[in-house]
C-alpha positions in Angstrom: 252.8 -103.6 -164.9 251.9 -106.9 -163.5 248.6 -108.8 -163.6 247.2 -107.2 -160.5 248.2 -103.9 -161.4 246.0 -104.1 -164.6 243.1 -105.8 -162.8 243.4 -103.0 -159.9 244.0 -99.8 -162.8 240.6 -101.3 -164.7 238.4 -101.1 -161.4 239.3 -97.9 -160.5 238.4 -96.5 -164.5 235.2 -98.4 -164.0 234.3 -96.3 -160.5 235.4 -93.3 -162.5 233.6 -93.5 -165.2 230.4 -94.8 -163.5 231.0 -91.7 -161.0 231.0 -89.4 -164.2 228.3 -91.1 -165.9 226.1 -90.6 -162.6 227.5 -87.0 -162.5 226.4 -85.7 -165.7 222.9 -87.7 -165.3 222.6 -85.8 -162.0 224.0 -82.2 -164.0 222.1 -82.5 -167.4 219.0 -84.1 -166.4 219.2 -87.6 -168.0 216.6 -89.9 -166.2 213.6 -88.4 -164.7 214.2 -85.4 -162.5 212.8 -85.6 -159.1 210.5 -83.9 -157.1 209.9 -82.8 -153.4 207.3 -84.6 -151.4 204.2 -83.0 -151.9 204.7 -81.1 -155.2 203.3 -82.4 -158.5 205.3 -80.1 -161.0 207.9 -78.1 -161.2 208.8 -75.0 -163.4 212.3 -73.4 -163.0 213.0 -70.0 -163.3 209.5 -69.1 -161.5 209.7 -67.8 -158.3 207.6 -70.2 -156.8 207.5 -72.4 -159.5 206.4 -75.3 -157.4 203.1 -76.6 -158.1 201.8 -78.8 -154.9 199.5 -81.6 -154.6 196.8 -79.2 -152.6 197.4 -77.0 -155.8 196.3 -79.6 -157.8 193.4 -81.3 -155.7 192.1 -77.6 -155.5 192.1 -77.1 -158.9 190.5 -80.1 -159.5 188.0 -79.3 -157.7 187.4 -76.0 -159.4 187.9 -77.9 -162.7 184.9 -79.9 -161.5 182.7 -77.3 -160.3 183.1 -75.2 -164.1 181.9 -78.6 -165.5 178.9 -78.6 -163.7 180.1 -81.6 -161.2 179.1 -81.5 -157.7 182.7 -82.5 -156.9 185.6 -84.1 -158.0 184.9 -88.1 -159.9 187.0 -91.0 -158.7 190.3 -91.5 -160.1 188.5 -94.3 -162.5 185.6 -92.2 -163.6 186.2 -91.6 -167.5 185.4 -87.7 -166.7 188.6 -87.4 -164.0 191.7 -87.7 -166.6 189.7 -85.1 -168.7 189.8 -82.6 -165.4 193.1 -83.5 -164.1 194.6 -82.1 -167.3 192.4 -79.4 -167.2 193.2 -78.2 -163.9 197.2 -79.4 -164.8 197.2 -77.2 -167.9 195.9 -74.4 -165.8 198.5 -74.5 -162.7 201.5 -74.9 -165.8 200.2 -72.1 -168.0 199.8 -69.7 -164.8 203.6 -70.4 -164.0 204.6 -69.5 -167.7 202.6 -66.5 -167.2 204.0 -65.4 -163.9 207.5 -66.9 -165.6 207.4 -64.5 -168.6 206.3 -61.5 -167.3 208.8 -61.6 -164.8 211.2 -61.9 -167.3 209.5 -58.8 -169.2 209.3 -56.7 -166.2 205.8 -56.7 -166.2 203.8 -56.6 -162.8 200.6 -55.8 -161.5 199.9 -53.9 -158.0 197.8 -54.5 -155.3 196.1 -51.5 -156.5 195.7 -52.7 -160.4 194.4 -56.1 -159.0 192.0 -54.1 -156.7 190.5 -52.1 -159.6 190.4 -54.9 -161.8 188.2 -57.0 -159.6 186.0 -54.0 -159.2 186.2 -53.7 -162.8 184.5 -57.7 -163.5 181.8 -56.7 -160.6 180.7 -54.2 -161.9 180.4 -55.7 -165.5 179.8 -59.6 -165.0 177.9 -59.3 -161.7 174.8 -57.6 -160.2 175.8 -57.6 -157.0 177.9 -58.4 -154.7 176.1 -61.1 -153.6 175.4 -62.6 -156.9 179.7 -62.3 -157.3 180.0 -64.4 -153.6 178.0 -66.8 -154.9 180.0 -67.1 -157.9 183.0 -67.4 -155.9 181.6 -70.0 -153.6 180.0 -72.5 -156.5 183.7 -72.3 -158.6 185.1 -73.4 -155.1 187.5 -70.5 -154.9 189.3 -68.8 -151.7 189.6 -65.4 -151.4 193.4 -66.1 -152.4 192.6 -68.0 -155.1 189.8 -64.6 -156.5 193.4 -62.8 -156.0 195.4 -64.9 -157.7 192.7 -64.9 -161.1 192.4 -61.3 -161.0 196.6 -61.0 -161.2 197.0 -63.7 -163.6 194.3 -61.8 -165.8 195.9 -59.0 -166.0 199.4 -60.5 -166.2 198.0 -62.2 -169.3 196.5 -58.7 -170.7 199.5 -56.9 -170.4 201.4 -59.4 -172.1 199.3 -59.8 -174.7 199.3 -55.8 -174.9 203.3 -56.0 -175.2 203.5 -59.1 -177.7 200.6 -58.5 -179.7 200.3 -54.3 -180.3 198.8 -52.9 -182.8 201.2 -53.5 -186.0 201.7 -50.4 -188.6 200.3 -51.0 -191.9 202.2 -49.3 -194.7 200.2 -47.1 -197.6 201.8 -50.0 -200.0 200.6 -52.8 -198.1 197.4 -51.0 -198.1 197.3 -50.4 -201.8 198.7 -53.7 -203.1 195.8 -55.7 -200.7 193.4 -53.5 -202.8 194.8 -54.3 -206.3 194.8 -57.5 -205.4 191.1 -58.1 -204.3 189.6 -55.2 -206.3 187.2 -57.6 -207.3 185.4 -57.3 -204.0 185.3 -54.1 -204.2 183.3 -54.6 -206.6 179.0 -53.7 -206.9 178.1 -56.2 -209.7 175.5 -54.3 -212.3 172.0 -55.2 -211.0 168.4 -55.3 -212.6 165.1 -55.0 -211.3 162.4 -56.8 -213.2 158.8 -57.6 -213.2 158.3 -61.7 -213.7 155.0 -63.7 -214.5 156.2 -67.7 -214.5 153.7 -70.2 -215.4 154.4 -74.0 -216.5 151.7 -73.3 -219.1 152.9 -71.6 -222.2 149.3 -70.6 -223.2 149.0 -68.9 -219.5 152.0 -67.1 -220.3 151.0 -65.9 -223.4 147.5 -64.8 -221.9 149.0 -62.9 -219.1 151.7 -61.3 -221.7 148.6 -59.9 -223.9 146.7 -58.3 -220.4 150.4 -56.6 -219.4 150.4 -54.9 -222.8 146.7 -53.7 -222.9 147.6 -52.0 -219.4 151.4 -51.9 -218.0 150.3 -50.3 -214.8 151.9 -51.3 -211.6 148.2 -52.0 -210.5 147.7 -54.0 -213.8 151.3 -56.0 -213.0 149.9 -56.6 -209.1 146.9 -58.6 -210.6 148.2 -60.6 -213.4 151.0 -61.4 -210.8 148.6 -63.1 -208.8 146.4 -64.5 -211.0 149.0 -65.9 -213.4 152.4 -66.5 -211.6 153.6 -69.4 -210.2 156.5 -67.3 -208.8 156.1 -67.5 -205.0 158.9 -64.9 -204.3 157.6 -62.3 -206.2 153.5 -63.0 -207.0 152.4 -60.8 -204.2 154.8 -58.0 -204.7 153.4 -57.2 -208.6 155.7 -59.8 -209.9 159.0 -57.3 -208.8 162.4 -59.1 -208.1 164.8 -56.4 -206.9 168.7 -56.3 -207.5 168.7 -59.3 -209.4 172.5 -59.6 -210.5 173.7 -62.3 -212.8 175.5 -65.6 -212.0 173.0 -65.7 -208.3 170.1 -67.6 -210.0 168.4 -68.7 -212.6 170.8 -68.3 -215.5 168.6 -68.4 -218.2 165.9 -65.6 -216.5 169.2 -63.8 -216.1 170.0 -64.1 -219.7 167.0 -62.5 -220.7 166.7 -60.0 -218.4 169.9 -58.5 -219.1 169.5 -58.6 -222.6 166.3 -57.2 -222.6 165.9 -53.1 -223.1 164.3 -51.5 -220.2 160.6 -51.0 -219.6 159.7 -53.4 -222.8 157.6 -56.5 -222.0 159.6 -59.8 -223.3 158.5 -63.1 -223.2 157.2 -65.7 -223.0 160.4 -67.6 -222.6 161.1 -71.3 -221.8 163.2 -71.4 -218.7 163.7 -75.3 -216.7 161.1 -73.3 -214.3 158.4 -72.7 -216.7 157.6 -69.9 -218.9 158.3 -66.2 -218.1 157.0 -62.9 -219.5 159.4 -60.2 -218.2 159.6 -56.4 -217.9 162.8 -54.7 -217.1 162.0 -51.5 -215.1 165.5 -50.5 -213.9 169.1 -51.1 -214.3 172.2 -50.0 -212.1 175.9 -50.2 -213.8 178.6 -51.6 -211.9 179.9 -50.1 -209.1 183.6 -49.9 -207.3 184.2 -48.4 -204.0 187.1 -45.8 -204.1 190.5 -46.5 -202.6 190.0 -44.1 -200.2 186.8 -45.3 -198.8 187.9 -49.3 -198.7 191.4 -47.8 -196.7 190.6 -48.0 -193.2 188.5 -51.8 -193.7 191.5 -53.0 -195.2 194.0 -51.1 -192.4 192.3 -53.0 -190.1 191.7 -56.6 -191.8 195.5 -56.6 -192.2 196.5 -55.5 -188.9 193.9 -58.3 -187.5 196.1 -60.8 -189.9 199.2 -59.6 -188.5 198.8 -59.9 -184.8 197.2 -63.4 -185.7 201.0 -64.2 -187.1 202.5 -62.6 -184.1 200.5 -64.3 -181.7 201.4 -67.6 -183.6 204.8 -67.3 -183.5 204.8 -66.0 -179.9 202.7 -68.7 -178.8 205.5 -71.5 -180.5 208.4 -69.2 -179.2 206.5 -69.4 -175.5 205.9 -73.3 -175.5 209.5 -73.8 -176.5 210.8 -71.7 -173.8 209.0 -73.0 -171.2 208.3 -76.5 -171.7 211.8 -77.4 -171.3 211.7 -75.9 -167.7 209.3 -77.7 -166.4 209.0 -81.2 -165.2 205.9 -83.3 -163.9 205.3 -86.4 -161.9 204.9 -89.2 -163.7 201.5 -89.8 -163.0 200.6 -86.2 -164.1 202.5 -85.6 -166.8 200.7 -83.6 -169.8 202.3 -82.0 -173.5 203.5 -78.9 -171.6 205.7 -80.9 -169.6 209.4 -81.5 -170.5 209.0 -85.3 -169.3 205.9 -86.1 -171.0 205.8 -89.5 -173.2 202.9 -89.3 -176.3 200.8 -92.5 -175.8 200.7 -95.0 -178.7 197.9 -94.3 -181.3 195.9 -97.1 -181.6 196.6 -99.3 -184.6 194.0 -100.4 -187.1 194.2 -104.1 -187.8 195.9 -103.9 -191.6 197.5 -100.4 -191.1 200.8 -98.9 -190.3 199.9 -97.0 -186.9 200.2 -93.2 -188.2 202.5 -90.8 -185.8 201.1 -89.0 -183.3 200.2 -85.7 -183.7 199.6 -83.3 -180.9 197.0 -80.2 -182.1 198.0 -76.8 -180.7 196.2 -73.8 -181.9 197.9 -70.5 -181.8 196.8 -67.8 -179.1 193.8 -65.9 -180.7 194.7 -62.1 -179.9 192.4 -60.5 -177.5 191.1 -63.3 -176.2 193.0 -62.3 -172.7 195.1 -66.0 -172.6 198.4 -67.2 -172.7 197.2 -71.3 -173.6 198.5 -73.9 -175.9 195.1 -74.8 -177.1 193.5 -71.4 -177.4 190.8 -72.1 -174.7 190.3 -69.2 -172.1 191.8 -70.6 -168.8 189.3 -70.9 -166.1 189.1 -68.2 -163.6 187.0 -65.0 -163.2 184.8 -64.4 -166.3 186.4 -61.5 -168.5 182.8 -60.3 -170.7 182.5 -61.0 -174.0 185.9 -60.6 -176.4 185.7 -59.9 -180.4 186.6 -62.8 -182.9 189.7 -63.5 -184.1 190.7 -62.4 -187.7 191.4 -65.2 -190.1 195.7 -65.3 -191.0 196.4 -64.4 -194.3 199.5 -63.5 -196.6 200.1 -60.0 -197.5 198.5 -58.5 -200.3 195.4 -61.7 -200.9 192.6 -62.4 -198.9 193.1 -65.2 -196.0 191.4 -68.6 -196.5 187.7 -68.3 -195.4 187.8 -64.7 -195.1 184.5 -62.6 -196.1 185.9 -60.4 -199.3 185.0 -56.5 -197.9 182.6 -55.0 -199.9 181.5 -51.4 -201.1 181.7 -49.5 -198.1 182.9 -51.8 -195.9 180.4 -54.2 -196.0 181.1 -57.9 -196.5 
């Protein structure tokens, strides 16, 4: 092959393999995907998955209006980025809404989304008027009041498919019980008559009046003549259900040593000096298996959904953040193309990696969000808390142990 053969051969490679670099750019979506004129985001597999700039600027301006804004800041205003990813965050997560219950074959009707708006009337509004006016100040259309009501119940029906009511096994039941028995648990419990006075001599004095007359009328006067005790001076010197290792440990020490309806004392305490009387005593208690069953049925089912919803929520962002793609100047976490700023770096310091804060979906909270907070729109009424996440079998960090019939 001569000389110009070669040269000729090595510029046709390089067209070809520039032609299949650009290919594969174009097929895979190396480089930053592009958007029509006019549209902001994109999410793919949506019907309609376009998200416009009038879809934007109008939920900016309803961003504004829930914070209290009279409109929308400048572009330079500190408050505007906060909104723009408000109102960004809320056109995306509506998409992945619409995007996953279409892929659940899940829909609402005309009809549902009908009775549904009659439904928040009726229970967040006194009248239509008042409702109108509630439309008008949160700068929604009569499309947009549509589109909220859907996406509500979109969002309730896929929270009612994902997160249902787990079964809870007799074993699971049984072994949470074991396990915590302690708070099942009524700790043995005194009430006791106290005179406390920094003044031995007092102390003694009072002592001597109690044993020439142990009547409660005779208790109710020494009380408040003699006892410094503010909690009980005025009630005859009585301290009900007092239970040991919830005060003063060395009162307790006495009190539960001494026999009941004897007058002991006086004893040094860091208070002062106490002359007690012991008039009743109740045993430690446990409440039965069967009664603690359905409080603990329903702590762990709480627990459980919390898990689903957790790995839902991760299994959700993962599906859908790939699919969709933002313009540059709008790009937040749930977009594919987004970039994590630099942390700031302190002077000295490695700067530490960034780390993006996403709080799993709280069940019954009526939302499919990354960060957990309700998505604006229509208000819903009140929703109960979540329950704390916990391992089968122990009690979930924070939790409040439950108690003798029920109780925490």
């Amino acid at each position: 092959m001569t000389r110009s053969s070669k040269r000729k051969l090595a510029i046709l490679l390089a067209v070809l393999l520039a032609a299949a670099v650009a290919l594969v750019g174009a097929t895979s979506g190396l480089g930053q995907p592009g958007l029509p004129e006019g549209d902001v985001a994109f999410v793919d597999d949506v019907e309609d998955g376009a998200i416009t700039q009038e879809d934007l600027d109008s939920a900016l301006s309803q961003a504004a209006a829930q914070s209290g804004l009279p409109e929308v800041p400048p572009a330079d205003d500190p408050q505007y980025a906060s909104l723009e990813q408000q109102a960004m965050q809320s056109l995306i997560l509506a998409k992945w809404v619409q995007g996953e219950a279409a892929d659940r074959g899940i829909d609402a009707t005309q009809e549902d989304i009908d009775a549904e708006l009659e439904r928040i009337k009726e229970q967040s509004f006194s009248s239509e008027k008042e409702f109108e006016q509630f439309v008008k100040q949160s700068k929604f259309t009569e499309e947009d009041v549509q589109e909220q009501v859907e996406l509500t119940l979109l969002r309730d029906r896929l929270e009612q498919e994902v997160i249902a009511k787990p079964e809870i096994s007799d074993d699971e039941i049984e072994e949470f019980y074991e396990v915590n028995i302690d708070s099942f648990k009524q700790p043995a419990s005194r009430d006791v008559r106290v005179i406390l006075n920094s003044s031995q001599a007092k102390a003694e004095q009072a002592k001597a009046e109690l044993e020439a007359d142990d009547s409660d009328q005779s208790w109710e006067q020494v009380a408040k003549q003699y006892s410094q005790d503010q909690a009980s001076k005025d009630r005859g010197g009585l301290l009900e259900g007092l239970t040991e290792g919830q005060g003063d440990p060395q009162l307790e020490k006495e009190a539960f040593a001494a026999p009941e309806g004897e007058i002991v004392g006086p004893f040094e305490t860091d208070r002062g000096w106490y002359v007690i009387e012991v008039t009743a005593t109740t045993p430690e208690t446990t409440q039965p298996l069967s009664e603690a069953r359905a409080a603990i049925e329903q702590q762990l089912a709480a627990s459980r959904q919390q898990q689903i919803a957790a790995e839902f929520q991760a299994d959700f962002t993962d599906k859908w953040t790939p699919r969709t793609v933002c313009a540059p100047a709008v790009t937040i976490d749930l977009c594919s193309n987004y970039v994590a700023p630099e942390p700031p770096s302190v002077p000295g310091q490695p700067a530490p990696p960034p780390v993006l804060s996403r709080k799993p979906i709280e069940p019954g909270t009526s939302t499919i969000a990354i960060d957990g907070a309700p998505q604006q729109g229509l208000p819903q009424g009140p929703q109960p808390p979540p329950a704390e996440e916990g391992a089968a079998g122990q009690l979930p960090p924070g939790a409040v142990p439950l108690g003798p019939n029920g109780a925490p």
